[in-house]
C-alpha positions in Angstrom: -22.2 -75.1 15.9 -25.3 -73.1 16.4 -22.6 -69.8 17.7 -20.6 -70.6 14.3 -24.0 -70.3 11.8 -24.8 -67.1 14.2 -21.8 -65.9 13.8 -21.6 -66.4 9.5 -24.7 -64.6 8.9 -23.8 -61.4 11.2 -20.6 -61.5 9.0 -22.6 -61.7 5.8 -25.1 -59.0 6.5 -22.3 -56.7 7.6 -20.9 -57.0 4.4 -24.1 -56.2 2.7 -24.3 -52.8 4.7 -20.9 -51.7 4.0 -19.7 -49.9 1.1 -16.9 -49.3 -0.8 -15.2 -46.3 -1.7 -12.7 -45.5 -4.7 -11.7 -43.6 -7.5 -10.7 -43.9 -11.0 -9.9 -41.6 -14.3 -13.0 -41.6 -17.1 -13.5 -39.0 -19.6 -15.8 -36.2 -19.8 -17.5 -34.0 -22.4 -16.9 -29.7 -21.8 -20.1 -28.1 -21.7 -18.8 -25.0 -20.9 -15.7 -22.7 -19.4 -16.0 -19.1 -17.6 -13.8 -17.3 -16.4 -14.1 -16.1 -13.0 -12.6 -12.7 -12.1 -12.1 -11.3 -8.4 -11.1 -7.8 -7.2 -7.6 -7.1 -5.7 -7.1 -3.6 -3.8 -3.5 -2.3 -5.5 -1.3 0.2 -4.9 -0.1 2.5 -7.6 3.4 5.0 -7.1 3.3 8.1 -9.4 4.8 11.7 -9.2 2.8 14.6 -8.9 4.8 18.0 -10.1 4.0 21.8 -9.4 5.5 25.4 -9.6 5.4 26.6 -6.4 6.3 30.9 -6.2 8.1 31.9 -2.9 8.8 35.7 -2.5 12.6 36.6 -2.5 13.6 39.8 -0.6 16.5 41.3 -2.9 19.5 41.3 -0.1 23.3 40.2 -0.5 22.2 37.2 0.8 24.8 37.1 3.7 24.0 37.1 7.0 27.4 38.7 7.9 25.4 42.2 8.5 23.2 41.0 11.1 25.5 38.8 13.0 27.9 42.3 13.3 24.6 43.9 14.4 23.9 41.8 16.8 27.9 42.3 18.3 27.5 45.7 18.4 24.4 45.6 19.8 25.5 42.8 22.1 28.4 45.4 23.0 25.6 48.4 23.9 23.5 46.2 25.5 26.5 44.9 28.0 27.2 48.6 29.3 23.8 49.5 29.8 23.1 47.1 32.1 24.0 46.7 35.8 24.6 43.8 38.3 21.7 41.0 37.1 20.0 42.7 34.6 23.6 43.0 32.5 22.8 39.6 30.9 19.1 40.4 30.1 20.5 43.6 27.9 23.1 42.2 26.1 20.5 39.6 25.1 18.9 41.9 24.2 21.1 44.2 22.8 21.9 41.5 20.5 17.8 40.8 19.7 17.9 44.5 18.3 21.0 45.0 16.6 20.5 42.0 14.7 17.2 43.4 13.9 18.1 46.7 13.1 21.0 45.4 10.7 18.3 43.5 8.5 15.7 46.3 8.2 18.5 48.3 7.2 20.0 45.9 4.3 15.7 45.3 3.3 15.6 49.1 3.0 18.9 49.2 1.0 17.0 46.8 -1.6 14.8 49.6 -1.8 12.2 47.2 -0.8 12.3 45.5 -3.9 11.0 41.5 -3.7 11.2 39.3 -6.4 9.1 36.3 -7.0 11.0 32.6 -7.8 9.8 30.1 -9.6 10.3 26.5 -9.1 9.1 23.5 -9.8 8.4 21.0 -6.7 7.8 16.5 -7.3 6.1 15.3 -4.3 5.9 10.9 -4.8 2.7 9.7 -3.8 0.2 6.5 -4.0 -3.0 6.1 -5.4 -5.1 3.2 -4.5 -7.4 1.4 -7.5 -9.3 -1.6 -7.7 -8.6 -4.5 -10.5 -9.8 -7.1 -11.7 -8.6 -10.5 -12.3 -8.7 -13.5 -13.1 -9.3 -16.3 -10.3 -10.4 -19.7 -11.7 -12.3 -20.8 -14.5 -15.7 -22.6 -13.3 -15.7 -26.1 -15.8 -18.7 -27.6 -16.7 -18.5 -30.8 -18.2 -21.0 -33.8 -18.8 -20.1 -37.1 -17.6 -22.6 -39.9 -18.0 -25.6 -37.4 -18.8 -24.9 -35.6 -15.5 -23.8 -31.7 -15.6 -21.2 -31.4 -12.9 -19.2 -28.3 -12.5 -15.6 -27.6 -10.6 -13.3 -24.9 -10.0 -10.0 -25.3 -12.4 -6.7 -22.8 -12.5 -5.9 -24.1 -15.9 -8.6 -23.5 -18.6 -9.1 -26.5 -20.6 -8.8 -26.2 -24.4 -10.1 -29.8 -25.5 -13.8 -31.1 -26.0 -13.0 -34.3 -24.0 -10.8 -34.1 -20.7 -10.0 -36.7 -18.3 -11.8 -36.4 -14.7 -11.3 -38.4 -11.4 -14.3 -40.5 -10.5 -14.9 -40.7 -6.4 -16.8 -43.5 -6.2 -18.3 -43.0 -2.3 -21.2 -45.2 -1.1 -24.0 -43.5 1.3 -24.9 -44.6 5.1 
């Protein structure tokens, strides 16, 4: 009997310690409602257009002159030379005819150049900050107690419905 009395009141002040956690849905009044902005790094695409001037050399445009330069001067080359130098001349035989035939066909242009215009689009990226918006930061009163929170939707009403935790301390 003595164990069983023992035993009620350790059951009884345990229940006095412990506390009791819940929640519920109560109303509050909006104090106030900012808007919180944060910073995002973005990346922008545009096009970025020049005239750009090369120098033409006035020519027929062909390369048909230098490639029969370089036969023929393949050809000379190729009897000049003897036993292992015969390829190292027509190689170079070639080098020079070639070259010859295009001084030749600049110096038929008289020299004469002519400058081209045209324009030139490069696509690039430009890099800029912007700002927007996060959360709004609600402040509402509930029983005489300011008590803000972080909200994605702004609320438009005076009175909005909160969650009450309810949480007892150690």
């Amino acid at each position: 009997m003595k164990i069983l009395k023992s035993l009620l009141v350790v059951f009884f002040a345990s229940l006095t310690q412990m506390s009791f956690a819940g929640s519920f849905i109560d109303s509050a009044s909006v104090v106030s409602v900012d808007k919180v902005y944060k910073q995002v790094r973005v990346e922008e695409p545009y096009q970025e257009c020049y005239i750009k001037e090369t120098v033409q050399n006035n020519g027929d445009g062909s390369a048909t002159n230098e490639i029969i330069g370089g036969v023929i001067g393949g050809a000379i080359g190729n009897k000049l030379g003897k036993g292992d130098g015969n390829d190292i001349m027509t190689l170079a035989g070639i080098l020079m005819g070639a070259s010859i035939a295009n001084d030749a066909e600049k110096a038929a242009g008289n020299g004469k150049q002519t400058i081209v215009s045209q324009e030139v689009c490069e696509k690039k990226v430009r890099q800029k900050i912007e700002k927007r918006l996060s959360h709004y930061k609600v402040t509402v009163d509930y029983n005489g107690s300011e008590v803000s929170f972080s909200s994605k939707r702004r609320p438009y009403d005076d009175v909005i419905k909160v969650e009450v935790t309810v949480d007892g301390l150690d």
